[in-house]
N, C-alpha and C positions, 0 to 999 in steps of 0.2 A: 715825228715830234720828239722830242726833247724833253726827258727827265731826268731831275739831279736830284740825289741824293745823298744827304748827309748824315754821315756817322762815323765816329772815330773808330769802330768794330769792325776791322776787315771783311768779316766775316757777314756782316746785315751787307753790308756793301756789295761785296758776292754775290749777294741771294739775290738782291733784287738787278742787280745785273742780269743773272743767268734768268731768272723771272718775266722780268720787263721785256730784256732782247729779245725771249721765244715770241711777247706780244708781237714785234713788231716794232716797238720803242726804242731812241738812242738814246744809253743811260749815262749820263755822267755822275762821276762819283767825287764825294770830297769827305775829308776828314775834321774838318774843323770852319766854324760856322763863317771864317775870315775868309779859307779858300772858298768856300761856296760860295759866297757875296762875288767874289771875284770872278768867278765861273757865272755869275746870274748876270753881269754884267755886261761878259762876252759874248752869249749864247741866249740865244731865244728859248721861252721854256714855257711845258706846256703845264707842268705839274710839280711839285718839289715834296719830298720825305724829309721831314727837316726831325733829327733830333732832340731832344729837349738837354739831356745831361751833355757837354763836350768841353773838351779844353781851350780856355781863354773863355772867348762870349759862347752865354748857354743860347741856345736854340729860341727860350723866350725871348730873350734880351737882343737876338737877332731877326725876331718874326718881322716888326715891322718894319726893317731892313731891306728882308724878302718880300715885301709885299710890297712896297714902295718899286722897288728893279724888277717885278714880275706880273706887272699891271693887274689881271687878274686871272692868273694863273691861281688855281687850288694849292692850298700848301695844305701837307697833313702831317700833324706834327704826331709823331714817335715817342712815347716817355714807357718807364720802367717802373712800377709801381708809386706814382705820382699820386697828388690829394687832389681835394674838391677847388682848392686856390689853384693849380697849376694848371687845371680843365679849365677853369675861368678865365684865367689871364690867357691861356691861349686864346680860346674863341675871342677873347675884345679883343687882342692882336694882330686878329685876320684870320685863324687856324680855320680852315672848311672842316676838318674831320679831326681825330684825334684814336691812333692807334697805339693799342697797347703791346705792353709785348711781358711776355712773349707772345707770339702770336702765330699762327696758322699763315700757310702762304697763302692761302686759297680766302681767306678772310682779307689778306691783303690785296691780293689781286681783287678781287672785289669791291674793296673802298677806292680804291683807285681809278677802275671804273664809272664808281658812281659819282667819284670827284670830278672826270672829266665829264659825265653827262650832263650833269646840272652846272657846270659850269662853261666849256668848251665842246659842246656834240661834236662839233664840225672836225676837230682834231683828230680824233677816234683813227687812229692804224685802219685802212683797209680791209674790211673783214674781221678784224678783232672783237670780239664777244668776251663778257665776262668770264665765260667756261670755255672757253676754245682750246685749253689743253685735256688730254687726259690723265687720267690717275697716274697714270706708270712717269708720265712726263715733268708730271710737276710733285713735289714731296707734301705728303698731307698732316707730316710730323709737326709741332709745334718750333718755331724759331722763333730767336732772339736771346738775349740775356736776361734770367734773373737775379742777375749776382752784381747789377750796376744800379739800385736805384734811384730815382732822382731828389725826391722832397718829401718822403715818409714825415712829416712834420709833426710830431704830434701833442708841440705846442703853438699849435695854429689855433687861431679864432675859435675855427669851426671844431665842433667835437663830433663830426663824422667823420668816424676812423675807418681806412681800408684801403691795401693793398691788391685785394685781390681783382680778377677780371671783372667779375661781376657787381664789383663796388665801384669799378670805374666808369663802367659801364653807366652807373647810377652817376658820379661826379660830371661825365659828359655832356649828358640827357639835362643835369641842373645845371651848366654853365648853359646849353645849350636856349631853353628855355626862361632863365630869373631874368631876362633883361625885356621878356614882351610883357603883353598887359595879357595873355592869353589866361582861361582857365586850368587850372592843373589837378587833377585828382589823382590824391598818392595812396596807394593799396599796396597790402602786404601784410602779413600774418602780426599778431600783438605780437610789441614790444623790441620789432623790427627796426623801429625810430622812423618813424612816418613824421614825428610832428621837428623832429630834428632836420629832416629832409626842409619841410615848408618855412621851419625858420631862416635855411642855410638862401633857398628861393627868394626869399622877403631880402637876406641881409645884401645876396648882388643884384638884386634890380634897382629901375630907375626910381622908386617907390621907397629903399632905404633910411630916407632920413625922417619917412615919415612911419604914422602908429604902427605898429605889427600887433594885431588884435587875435591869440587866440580864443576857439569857441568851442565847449561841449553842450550841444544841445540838448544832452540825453539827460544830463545832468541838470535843467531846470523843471519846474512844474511846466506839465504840457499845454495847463490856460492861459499860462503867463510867458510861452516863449515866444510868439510874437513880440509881446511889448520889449521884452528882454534884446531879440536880435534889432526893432526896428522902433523902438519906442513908442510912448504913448501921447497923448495930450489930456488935458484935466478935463474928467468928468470922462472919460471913456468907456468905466467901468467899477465897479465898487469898488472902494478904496484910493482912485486913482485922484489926488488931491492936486495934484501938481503939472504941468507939462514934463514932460522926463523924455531923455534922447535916450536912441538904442544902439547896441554894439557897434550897428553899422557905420553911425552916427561919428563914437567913438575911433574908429579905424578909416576914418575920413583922410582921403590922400593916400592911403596908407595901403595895408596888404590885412584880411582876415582868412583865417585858418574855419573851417566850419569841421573837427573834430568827429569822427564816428558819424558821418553823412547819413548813414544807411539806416539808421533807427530814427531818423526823424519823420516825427508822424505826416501823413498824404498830407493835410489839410497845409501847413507850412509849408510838405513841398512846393505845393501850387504859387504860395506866394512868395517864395525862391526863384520858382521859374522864371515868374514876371519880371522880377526884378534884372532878373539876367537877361533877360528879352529887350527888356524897354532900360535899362539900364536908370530906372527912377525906382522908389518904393515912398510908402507913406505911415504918418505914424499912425498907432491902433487909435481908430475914430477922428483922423484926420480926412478932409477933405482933398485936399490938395497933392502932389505927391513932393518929392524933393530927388535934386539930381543923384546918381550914385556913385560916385568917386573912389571906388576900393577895387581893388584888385582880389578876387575870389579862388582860394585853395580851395580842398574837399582832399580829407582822409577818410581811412574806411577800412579793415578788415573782414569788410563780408566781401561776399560777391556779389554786385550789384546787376550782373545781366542776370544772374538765378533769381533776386528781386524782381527783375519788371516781369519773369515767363511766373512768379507765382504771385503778381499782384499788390506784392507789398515797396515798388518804388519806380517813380513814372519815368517813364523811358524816356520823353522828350527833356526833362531833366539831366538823365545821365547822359546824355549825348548835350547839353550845355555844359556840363560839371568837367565832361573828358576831352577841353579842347586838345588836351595830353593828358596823357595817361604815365605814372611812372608809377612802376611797379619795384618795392623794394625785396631782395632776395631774402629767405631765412638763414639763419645763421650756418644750418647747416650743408649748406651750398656755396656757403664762402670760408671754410676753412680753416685758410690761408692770417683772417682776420682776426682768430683768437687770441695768437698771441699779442700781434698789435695794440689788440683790443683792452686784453688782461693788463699789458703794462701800464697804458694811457689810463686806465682805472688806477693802479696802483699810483700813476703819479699824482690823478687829482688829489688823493688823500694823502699824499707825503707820505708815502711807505718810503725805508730805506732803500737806495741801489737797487729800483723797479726792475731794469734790464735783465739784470744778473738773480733777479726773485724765484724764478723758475726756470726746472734743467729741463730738458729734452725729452725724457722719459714721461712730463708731466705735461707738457705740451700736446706730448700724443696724445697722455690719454684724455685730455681735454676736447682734444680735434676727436677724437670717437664717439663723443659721447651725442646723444642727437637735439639736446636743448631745445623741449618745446617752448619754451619763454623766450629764447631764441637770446638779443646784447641782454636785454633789461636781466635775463635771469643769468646771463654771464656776469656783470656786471655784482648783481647780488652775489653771487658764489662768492668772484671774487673778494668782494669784502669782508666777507665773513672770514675767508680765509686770511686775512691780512688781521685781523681781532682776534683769531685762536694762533696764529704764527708770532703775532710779538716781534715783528722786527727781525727774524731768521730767515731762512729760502725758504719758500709756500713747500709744502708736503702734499701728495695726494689724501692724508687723511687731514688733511686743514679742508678740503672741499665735501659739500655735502652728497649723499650718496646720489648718483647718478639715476634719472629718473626720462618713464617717456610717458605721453600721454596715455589715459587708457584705454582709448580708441584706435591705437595706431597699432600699425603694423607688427609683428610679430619679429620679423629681419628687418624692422628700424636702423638696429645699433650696427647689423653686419653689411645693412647697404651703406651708411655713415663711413663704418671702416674701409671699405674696398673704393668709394671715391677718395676719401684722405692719401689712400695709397697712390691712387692714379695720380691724382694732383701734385705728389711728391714726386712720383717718377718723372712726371710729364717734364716738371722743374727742373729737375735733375740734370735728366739727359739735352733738354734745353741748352742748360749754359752748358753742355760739356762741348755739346754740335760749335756751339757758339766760339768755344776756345780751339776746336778742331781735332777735339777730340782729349781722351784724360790727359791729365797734365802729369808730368816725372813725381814723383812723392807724393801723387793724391790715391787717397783708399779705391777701392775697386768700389763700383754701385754698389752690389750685391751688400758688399762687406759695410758699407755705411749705413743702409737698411739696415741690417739685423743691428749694429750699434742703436740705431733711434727703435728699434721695438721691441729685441727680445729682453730689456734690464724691465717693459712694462708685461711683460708676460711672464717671466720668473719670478716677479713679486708678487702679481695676482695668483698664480699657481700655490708660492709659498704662505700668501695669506691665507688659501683657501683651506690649505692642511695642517694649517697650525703651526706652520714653518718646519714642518717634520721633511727633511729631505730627502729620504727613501720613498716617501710615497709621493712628494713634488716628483723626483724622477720618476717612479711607476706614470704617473701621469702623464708627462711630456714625454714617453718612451723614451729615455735617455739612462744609460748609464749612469750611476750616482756620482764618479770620478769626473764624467763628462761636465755631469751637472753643478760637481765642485769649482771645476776650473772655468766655466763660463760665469758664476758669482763669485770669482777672485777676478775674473776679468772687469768686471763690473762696477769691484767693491759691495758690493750687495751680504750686505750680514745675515 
């Protein structure tokens, strides 16, 4: 069978060559999304890697190109730090999967796979298995570029920001799901942006032009949230003088958000249930019932399987609630997105020259620190810091002092730091594989590391002592001379 691959990076092009051939597969390759149409043309195909970023037509602008000359062959489209619009517009363009990169060969081999299972069984190489190499055989290193992105946009619509894997991961998962009428429950630690998520759900489905109804139940009186979600009619109950429609009511055509799921008392569950069941509800001390025309989100910070094993959230519920399940990351497992995140802040408010607000030293120590508020209390930091900076580059002491829960772990801050590091390495040596190795005039790894960490460990050291630098070097076992010339290297006063 027959796959082609497209990428203007010699080098992705290689891999999945040497990759694909061990399957079994005849790989063809192309550089630009013109040759490849051309090559789809000539040649039967069982599957295509199609780029997103490339010269002339991008990779979107050629999916349904590819999909029209490749009946229904799986295309999986490839992008490099891409947004929540560029996961969308591929899947409406036909994209079966959507691989990030850098990436894992072993991940890619894998999707590949699966593309051909659920699309083409019968095609499958003779004996090829998803794991039919071994370790020694195939590289379990991270490929691809991180130094090409595609549409970092981050004055897009949407204000979910992130580059990182784990945010794409998330952008996927929402192209992949906004366009059914299915139920979605999004869970993830506060302030993660759950309700960001369900808005972004609402804004690409077919559902769009009608209400987007968010709802905190927890937040009404709990005799009054029936009538609240589902309306009442007059005379149902003291006070109730009038016939009055409920949220649900309101969010008619549309899409409603049920906010913090997990605290809504049994008794409402029950009549949630139904409603998801029979897909009708009725108002409080109506007879009759009326159809239900909304499309149902559910967020949630708890853990709701820990709810049904201690009785406080009915099971048959969470198994309607989780037609999907999207689970959003904490902040500090994605990184990668702080600074993204920091600038897109600073732009909303019209700080001066966001890009350029914060140097490297301050990024790191940003990315270490373990933020249990997770965006929302990144988000606060930053602004603060933009109120005490005045329009200057952000300072670490423009940020408020670094804080963890008091429940948490003890090596919070040092397991924080040792993945920041991986994640950097991983990046690193990534694009270096990717170019084929250092380039003529580029710094040695090692030596670029210690540029991005030690100007944040010489400061912390020198604040700690008072900026006394006989005792910062006693501390850092270093020479005082040693210690002089690494803060001239620096500029460090």
């Amino acid at each position: 069978m027959n796959v082609l691959v497209v990428d203007d990076e010699p080098s992705i092009c290689w891999g999945f060559k040497q990759l694909l051939g061990q399957e079994g597969f005849q790989v063809l390759t192309a550089g630009s999304a013109e040759a490849g149409l051309e090559l789809a043309k000539k040649n039967s195909l069982g599957l295509v890697l199609l780029d997103v970023r490339l010269p002339g037509m991008s990779g979107l602008d050629a999916l349904r190109a590819f999909r029209d000359s490749t009946s229904d062959a799986p295309i999986i489209v490839m992008t490099a730090f891409g947004d929540l619009e560029t996961a969308v517009k591929a899947v409406e363009q036909g994209a079966s999967d959507y691989l990030n990169k850098p990436f894992r060969l072993d991940d890619a081999l894998d999707m590949c796979h699966r593309a051909l299972r659920r699309n083409q069984p019968s095609n499958l190489p003779s004996g090829s298995q998803p794991q039919s190499q071994t370790a020694t055989q195939r590289s379990s290193a991270t490929h691809g570029s991180s130094a090409k992105p595609d549409t970092l946009n981050l004055s897009t619509t949407s204000t979910l920001i992130g580059k990182s894997a784990a945010m794409q991961r998330v952008f996927h998962k929402i192209a992949l799901v906004a366009d059914s009428d299915l139920s979605v429950l999004i869970t993830g630690e506060t302030g993660t942006g759950k309700e960001l998520v369900a808005e972004a759900i609402h804004r690409h489905s077919r559902r769009r032009d009608k209400p987007y109804v968010p709802v905190a139940p927890v937040t009404f009186n709990p005799s009054l949230l029936e009538s609240e979600l589902f309306g009442h009619v007059r005379g149902a109950f003291t006070g109730a003088t009038e016939d009055r429609p409920g949220l649900f009511e309101a969010a008619k055509g549309g899409t409603i958000l049920l906010d913090e799921i997990g605290d809504l008392p049994m008794g409402s569950q029950v009549k949630l249930l139904r409603v998801l069941e029979q897909r009708r509800y009725s108002r409080v001390g109506e007879i009759n019932s009326r159809p239900c025309d909304v499309r149902i989100l559910a967020a949630t910070h708890r853990d709701l399987q820990r709810g049904v094993t201690e009785g406080t959230f009915r099971e048959d519920l969470l198994y309607r609630l989780s037609g999907i399940t999207l689970e959003l990351p904490p902040l500090r497992e994605r990184v990668d997105d702080i600074g993204p995140l920091a600038i897109h802040f600073l732009t909303l408010i019209g700080y001066p020259n966001p890009t350029d607000a914060m140097d490297a030293a301050l990024l790191a120590n940003l990315q270490l620190r373990s933020w249990p508020g997770n965006v929302r209390e990144l988000r606060n930091a930053v602004e603060r810091a933009a109120v005490i900076a005045r329009g200057r580059k952000l300072d670490i002491n423009d940020f408020p002092a670094n804080s963890t829960p008091s429940n948490s772990a003890t090596n919070l801050p040092h397991e924080a730091a040792v993945r920041a590091i991986e994640q950097w390495s991983k990046e690193q040596i990534a694009a270096q594989l990717s170019q084929g190795g250092p380039q003529s005039g580029e710094l040695p790894l090692y030596e670029r590391f210690l540029n991005l960490t030690e100007p944040s460990l010489l400061k912390a050291v020198l604040e700690a002592v008072g900026g006394n630098r006989s005792a910062a070097a006693d501390a850092l076992g270093l020479h005082r001379a040693t210690l002089r010339d690494r803060l001239k290297r620096y500029g460090i006063e």
